[in-house]
C-alpha positions as CSV (number, residue, x, y, z in Angstrom):
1,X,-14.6,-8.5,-31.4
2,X,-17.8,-7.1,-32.8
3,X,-20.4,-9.7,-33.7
4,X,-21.5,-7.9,-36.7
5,X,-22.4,-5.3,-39.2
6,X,-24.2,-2.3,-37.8
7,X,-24.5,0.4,-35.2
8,X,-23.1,0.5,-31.5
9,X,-23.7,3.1,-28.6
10,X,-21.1,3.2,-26.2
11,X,-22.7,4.9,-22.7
12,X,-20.3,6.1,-20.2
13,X,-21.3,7.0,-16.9
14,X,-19.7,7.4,-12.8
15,X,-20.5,4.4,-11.1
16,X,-21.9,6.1,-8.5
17,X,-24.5,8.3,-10.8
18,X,-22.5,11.2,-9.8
19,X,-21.1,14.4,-12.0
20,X,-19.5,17.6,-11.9
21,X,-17.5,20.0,-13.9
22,X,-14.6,18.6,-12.8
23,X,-15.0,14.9,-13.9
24,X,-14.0,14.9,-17.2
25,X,-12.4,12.0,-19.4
26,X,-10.8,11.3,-22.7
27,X,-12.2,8.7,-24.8
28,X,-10.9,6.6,-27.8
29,X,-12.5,4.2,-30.4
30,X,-10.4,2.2,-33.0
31,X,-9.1,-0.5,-34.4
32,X,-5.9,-0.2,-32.2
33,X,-4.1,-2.7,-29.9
34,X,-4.6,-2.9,-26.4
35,X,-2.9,-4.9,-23.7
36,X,-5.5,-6.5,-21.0
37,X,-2.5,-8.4,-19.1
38,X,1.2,-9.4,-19.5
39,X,3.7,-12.0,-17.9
40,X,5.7,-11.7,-16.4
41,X,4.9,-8.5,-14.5
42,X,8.6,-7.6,-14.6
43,X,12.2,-8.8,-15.1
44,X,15.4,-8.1,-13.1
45,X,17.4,-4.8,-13.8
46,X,19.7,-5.1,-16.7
47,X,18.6,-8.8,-17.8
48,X,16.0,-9.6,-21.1
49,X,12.8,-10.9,-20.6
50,X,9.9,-12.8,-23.1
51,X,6.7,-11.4,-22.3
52,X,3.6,-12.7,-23.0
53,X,0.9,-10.1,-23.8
54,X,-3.3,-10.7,-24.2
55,X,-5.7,-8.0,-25.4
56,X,-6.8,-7.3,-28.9
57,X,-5.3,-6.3,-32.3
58,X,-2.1,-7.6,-30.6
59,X,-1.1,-9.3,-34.1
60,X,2.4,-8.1,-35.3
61,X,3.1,-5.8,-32.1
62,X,6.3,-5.4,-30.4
63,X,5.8,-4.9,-26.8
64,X,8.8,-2.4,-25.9
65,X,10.2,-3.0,-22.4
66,X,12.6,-0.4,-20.5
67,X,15.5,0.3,-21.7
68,X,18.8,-1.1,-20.3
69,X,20.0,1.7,-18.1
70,X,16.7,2.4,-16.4
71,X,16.3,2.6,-12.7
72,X,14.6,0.2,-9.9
73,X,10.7,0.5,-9.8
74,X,8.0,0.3,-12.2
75,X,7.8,1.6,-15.4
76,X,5.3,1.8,-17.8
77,X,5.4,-0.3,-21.3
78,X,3.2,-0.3,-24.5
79,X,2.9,-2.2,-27.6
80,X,3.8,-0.8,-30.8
81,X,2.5,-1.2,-34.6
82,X,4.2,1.1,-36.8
83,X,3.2,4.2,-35.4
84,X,0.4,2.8,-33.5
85,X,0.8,2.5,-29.8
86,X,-1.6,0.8,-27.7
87,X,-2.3,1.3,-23.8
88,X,0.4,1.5,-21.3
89,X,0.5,-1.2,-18.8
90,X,2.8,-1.4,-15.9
91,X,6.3,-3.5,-15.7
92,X,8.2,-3.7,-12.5
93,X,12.0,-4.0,-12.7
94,X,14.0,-5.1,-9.5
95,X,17.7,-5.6,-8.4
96,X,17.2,-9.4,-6.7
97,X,17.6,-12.8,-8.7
98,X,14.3,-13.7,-9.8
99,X,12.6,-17.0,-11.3
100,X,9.5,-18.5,-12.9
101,X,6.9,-20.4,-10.7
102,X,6.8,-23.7,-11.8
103,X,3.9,-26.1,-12.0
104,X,2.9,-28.5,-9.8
105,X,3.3,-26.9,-6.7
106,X,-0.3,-27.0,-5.2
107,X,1.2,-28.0,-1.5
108,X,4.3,-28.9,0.8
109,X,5.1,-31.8,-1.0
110,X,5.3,-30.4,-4.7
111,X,6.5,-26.9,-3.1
112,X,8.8,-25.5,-5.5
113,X,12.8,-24.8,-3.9
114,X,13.2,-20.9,-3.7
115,X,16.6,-19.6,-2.6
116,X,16.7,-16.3,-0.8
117,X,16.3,-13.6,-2.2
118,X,14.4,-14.2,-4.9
119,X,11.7,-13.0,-6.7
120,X,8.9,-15.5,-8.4
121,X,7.1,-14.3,-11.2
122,X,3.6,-16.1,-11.2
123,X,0.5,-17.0,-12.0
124,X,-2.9,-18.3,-10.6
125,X,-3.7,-20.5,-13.1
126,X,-7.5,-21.6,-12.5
127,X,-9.6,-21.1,-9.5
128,X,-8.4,-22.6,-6.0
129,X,-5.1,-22.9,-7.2
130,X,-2.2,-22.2,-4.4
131,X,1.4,-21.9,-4.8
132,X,3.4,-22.7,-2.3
133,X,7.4,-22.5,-2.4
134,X,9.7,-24.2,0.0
135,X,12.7,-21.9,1.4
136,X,15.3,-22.4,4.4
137,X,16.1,-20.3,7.2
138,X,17.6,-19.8,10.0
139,X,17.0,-19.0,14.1
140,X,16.4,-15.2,14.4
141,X,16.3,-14.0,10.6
142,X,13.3,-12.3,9.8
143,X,12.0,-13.4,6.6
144,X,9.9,-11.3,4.5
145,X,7.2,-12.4,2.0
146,X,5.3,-9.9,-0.7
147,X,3.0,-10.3,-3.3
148,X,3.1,-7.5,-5.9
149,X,0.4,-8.0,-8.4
150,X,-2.7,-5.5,-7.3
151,X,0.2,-2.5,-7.7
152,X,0.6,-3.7,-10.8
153,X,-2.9,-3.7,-12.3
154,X,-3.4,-7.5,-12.0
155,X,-6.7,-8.6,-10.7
156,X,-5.4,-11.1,-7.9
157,X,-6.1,-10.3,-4.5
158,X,-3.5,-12.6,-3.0
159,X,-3.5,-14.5,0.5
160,X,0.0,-14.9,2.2
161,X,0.8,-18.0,4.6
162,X,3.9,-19.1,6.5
163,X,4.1,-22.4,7.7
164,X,6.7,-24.9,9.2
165,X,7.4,-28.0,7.9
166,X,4.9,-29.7,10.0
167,X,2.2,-27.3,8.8
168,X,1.4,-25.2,11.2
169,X,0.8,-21.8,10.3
170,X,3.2,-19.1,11.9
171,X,1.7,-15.8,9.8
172,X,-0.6,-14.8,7.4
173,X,-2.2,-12.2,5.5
174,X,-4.3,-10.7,3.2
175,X,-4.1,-7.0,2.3
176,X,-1.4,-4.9,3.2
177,X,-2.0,-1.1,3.3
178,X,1.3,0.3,0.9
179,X,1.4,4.4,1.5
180,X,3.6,5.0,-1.7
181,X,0.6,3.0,-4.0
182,X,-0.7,6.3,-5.1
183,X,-4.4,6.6,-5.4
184,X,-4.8,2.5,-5.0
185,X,-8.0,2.8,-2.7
186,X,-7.9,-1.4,-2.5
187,X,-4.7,-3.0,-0.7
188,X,-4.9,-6.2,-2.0
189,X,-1.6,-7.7,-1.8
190,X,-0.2,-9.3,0.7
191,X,3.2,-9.3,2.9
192,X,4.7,-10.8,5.9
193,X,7.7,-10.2,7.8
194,X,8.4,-12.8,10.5
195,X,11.4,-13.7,12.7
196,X,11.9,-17.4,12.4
197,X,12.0,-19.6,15.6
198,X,14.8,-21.7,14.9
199,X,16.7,-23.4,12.2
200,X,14.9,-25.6,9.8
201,X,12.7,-25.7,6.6
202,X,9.5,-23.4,6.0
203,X,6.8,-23.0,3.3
204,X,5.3,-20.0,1.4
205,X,1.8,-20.5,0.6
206,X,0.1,-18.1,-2.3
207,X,-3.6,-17.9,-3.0
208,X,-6.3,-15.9,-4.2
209,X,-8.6,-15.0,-2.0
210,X,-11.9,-14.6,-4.3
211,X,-11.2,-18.1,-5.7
212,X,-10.5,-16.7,-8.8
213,X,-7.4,-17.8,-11.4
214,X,-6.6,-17.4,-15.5
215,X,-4.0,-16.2,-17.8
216,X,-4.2,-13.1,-16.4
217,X,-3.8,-13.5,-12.8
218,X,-0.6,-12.9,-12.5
219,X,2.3,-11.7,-9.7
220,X,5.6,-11.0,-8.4
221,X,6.5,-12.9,-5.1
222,X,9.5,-11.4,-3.0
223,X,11.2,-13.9,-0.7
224,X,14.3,-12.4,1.1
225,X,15.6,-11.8,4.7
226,X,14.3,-8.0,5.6
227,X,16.1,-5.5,3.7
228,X,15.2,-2.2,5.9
229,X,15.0,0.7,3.2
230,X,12.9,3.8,3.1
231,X,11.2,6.0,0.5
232,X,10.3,9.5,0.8
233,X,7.3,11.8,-0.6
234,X,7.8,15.9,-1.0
235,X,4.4,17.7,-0.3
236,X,3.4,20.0,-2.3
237,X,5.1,19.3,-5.6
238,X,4.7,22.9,-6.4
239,X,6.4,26.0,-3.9
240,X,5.3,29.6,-4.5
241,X,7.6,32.1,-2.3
242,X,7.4,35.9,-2.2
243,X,10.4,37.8,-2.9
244,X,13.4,37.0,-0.1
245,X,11.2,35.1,2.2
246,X,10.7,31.7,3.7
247,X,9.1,28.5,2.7
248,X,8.7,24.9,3.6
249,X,8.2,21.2,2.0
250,X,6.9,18.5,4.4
251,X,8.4,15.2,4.2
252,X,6.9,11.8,4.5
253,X,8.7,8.6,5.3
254,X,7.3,5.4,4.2
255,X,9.6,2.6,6.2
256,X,10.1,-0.7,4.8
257,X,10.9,-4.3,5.9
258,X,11.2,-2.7,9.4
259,X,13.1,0.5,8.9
260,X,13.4,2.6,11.8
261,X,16.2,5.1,12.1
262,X,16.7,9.3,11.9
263,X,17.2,10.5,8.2
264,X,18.9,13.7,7.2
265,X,17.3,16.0,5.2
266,X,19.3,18.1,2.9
267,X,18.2,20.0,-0.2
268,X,20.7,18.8,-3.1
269,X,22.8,20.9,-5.3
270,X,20.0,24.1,-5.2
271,X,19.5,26.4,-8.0
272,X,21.5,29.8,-7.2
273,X,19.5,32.3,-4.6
274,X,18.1,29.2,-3.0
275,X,19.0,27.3,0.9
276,X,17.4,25.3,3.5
277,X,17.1,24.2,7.1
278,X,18.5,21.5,8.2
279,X,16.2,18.7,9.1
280,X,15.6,15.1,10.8
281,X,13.2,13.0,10.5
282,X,13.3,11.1,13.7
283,X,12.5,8.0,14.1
284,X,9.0,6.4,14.3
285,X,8.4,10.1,13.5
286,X,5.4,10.2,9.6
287,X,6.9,13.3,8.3
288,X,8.7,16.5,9.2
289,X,9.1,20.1,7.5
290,X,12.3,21.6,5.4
291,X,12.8,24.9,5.6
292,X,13.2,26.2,2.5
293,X,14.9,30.4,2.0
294,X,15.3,32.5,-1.0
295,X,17.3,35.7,-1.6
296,X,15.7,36.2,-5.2
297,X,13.0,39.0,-5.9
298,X,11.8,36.7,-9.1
299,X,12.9,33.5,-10.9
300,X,11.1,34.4,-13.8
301,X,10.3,30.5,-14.3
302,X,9.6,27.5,-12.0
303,X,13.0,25.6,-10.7
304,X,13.6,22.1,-10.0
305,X,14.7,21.0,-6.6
306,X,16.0,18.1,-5.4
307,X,15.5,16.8,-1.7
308,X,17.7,14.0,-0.2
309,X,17.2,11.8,2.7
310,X,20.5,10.3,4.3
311,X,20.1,7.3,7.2
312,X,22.6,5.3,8.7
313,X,22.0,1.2,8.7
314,X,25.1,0.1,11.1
315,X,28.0,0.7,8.3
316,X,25.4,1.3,5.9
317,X,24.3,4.5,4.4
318,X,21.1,4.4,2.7
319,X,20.4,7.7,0.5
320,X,17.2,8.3,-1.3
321,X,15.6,11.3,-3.3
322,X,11.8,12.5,-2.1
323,X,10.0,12.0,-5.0
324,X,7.6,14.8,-5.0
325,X,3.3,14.1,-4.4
326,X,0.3,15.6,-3.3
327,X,-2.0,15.3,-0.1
328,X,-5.2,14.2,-1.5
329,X,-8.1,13.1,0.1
330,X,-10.9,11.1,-1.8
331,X,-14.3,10.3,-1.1
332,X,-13.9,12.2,2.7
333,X,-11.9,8.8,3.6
334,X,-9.2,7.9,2.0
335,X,-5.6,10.0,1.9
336,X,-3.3,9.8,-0.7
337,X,0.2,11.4,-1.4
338,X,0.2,11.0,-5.0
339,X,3.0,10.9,-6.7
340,X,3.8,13.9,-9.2
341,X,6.1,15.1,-12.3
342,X,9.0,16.9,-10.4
343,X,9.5,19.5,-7.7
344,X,9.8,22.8,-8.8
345,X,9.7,26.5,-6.9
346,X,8.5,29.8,-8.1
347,X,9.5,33.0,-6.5
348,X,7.6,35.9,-7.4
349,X,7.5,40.4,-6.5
350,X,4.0,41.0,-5.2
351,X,4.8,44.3,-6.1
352,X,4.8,43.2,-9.6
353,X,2.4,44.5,-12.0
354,X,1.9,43.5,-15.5
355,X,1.8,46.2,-18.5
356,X,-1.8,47.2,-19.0
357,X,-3.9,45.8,-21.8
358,X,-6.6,47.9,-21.7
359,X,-5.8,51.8,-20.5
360,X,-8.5,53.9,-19.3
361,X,-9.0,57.6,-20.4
362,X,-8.4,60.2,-17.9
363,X,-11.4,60.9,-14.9
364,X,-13.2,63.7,-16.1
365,X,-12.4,66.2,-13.9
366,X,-16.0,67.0,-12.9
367,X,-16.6,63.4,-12.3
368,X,-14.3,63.7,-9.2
369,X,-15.5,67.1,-8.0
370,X,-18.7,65.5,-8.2
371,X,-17.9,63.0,-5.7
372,X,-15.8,65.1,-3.5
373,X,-18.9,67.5,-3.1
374,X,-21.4,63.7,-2.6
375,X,-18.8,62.9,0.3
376,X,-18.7,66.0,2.0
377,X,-22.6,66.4,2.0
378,X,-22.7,62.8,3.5
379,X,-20.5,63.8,6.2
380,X,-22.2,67.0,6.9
381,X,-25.6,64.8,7.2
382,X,-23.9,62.5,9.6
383,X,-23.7,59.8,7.2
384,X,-21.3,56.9,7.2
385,X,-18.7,56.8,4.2
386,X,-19.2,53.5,1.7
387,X,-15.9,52.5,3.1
388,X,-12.4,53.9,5.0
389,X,-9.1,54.6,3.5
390,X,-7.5,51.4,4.6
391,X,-10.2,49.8,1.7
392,X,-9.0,52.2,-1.3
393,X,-5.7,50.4,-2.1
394,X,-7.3,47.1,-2.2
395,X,-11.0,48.5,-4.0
396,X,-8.5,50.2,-6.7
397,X,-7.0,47.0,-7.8
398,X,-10.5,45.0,-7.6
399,X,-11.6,48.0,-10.2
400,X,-8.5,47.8,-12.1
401,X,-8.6,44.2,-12.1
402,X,-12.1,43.6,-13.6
403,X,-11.3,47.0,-16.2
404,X,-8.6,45.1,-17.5
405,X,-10.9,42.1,-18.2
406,X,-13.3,44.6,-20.0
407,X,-16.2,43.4,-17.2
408,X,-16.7,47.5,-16.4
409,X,-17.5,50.3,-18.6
410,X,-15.8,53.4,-18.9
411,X,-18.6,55.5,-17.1
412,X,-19.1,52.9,-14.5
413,X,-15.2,52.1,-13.7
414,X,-15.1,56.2,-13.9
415,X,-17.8,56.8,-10.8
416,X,-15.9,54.1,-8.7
417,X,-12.6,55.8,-9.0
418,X,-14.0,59.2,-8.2
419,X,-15.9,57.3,-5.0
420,X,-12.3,56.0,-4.1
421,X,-10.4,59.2,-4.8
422,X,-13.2,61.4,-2.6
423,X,-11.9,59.4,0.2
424,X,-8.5,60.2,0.2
């Protein structure tokens, strides 16, 4: 809240004192809401859920969750006030039970009963604070454990421990590179997958590890068996192709819970004019090509495409769209394959030429005899030509080119063309 009557400057600066054309930003002042956290950080698919919100000028907003048919993954949400909207914060929406962490759970024996799989939406509450939840396995299952609260904009940066029931500690972790996390630069949360030793009771232990806790600190805990599953990234999101010619897409696989396995590559239902390769991604194998052919001489218009990745999980068939991304590196360290919009193509004649927007008058005819006679005399002296007759296409189209744009003068673009035709 402002303390008072009066006059504010609001600076705004990189944090690392740097600046180029290229960094540019949108900025926003007013009395509108804004969402600092929310709780839970997501519901499962197809069910309601109350959530909490905290910001400012929150009073009388409706916070507007996805609606009932959306898809697995995160979404984003805002609040609304009348016609007001306020910042849009992310909300996670998953397929497995899930549940609300209960208080006290500090340690083994206040551990909170989880039954797999489920998913715990939580809190940190203060500082120090650890949650630990009790679950039962047994001999050979590989149990996974992950925190998702940094992917979702909360500040926790969560420590993950699996114990037995005597306490001993059997994994652990704290950050957990995730390649599909976008331009996330900081990999805070956590996740272990372990094969049990043999049948019994274990213990999920969930801290923070800069001793920090509030309101805000929220998360999602997933506590399953391993679910193998993949996701895939398209790269570029955006094909050019020349008339009837040849292309390709690199794919990227980003395994999960343990996935390994070939996936088919097929490009689904293509526009008209359009084929591909066919392709596997083999296993253990970051990413492979997809051919990509065209018989068209223009499309006039980008067009969608759709790639699909096929893999076999014993009777299983797991099938999955490449969601299209860039390559990106930042800061000459870290690489990114960001996700975009959609995938489209665009097939385009080289020989194509636009109408004209500004036409030339005719080369004087003297102009050219001019430097006919210049050309010959240069020869005659031994001289070498300003350039060859494999130049003159390209030199042509430079001069039409910067015509066009009104960057040359008649008389100027006039002597260049007479230079070019004295050469042929």
């Amino acid at each position: 809240p402002v303390p008072e009557d009066g006059e504010y400057v609001l600076a705004i600066s990189d944090a690392l004192f740097r600046g180029r054309e290229d960094f540019v930003y949108r900025i926003s002042i007013a009395e509108s809401p804004f969402i600092t956290s929310i709780f839970p950080l997501g519901a499962r698919l197809g069910e309601s859920a109350a959530v909490q919100m905290k910001g400012w000028n929150l009073e009388g907003t409706k916070i507007a969750l996805p609606p009932k048919d959306a898809q697995p993954g995160v979404h984003y949400v805002a609040a609304a006030k009348g016609d007001v909207l306020s910042n849009r914060v992310p909300f996670a929406l998953d397929t497995l039970p899930e549940c609300i962490e209960q208080e006290p759970n500090n340690d083994r024996s206040k551990a909170q009963k989880a039954p797999l799989p489920m998913i715990v939406n939580g809190r940190i509450d203060r500082p120090g604070d650890w949650d630990v939840f009790q679950i039962e396995g047994r001999a050979g299952e590989k149990i996974v454990a992950e925190v998702t609260a940094r992917r979702l904009d909360s500040p926790v940066d969560s420590l993950l421990k699996l114990t037995d029931a005597n306490g001993n500690v059997l994994a652990i972790n704290d950050d957990h590179e995730d390649p599909g996390a976008g331009l996330n630069t900081y990999h805070a949360d956590s996740y272990i997958m372990f094969e049990l030793p043999a049948d019994g009771t274990y213990y999920v232990h969930l801290g923070e590890t800069t001793n920090k806790g509030g309101e805000e600190y929220g998360y999602r805990l997933r506590l399953s068996t391993a679910m193998p599953d993949f996701a895939l990234r398209a790269v570029p999101s955006a094909v050019s192709m020349r008339s009837a010619s040849s292309a390709s897409v690199r794919l990227f696989v980003i395994p999960k819970d343990g996935f390994s396995g070939d996936i088919q590559l097929r490009l689904k239902d293509p526009p008209a004019g359009f084929s591909a390769s066919t392709a596997v991604l083999k296993a253990g194998q970051e990413s492979t090509a997809l051919g990509l052919k065209t018989t068209l001489k223009d499309s006039r218009e980008p067009l969608p495409l759709k790639i699909e990745g096929r893999a076999k999980l014993g009777e299983q068939e797991i099938v999955r769209q490449a969601v299209p991304a860039e390559d990106r590196m930042q800061a000459f360290l870290w690489r990114h394959l960001a996700p975009a919009g959609e995938l489209v193509v665009r097939v385009y004649d080289p020989n194509y030429r636009p109408p004209r927007t500004r036409i030339p008058p005719p080369l004087p005819p003297e102009m050219k005899e001019a430097a006919i006679k210049a050309a010959k005399k240069a020869a005659q002296e031994g001289g070498k030509p300003k350039f060859t007759k494999a130049q003159v296409a390209g030199r042509l189209r430079m001069l039409d080119y910067l015509y066009e744009n009104w960057l040359l003068t008649d008389s100027f673009y006039h002597a260049r063309v007479a230079e070019c035709e004295a050469v042929e």
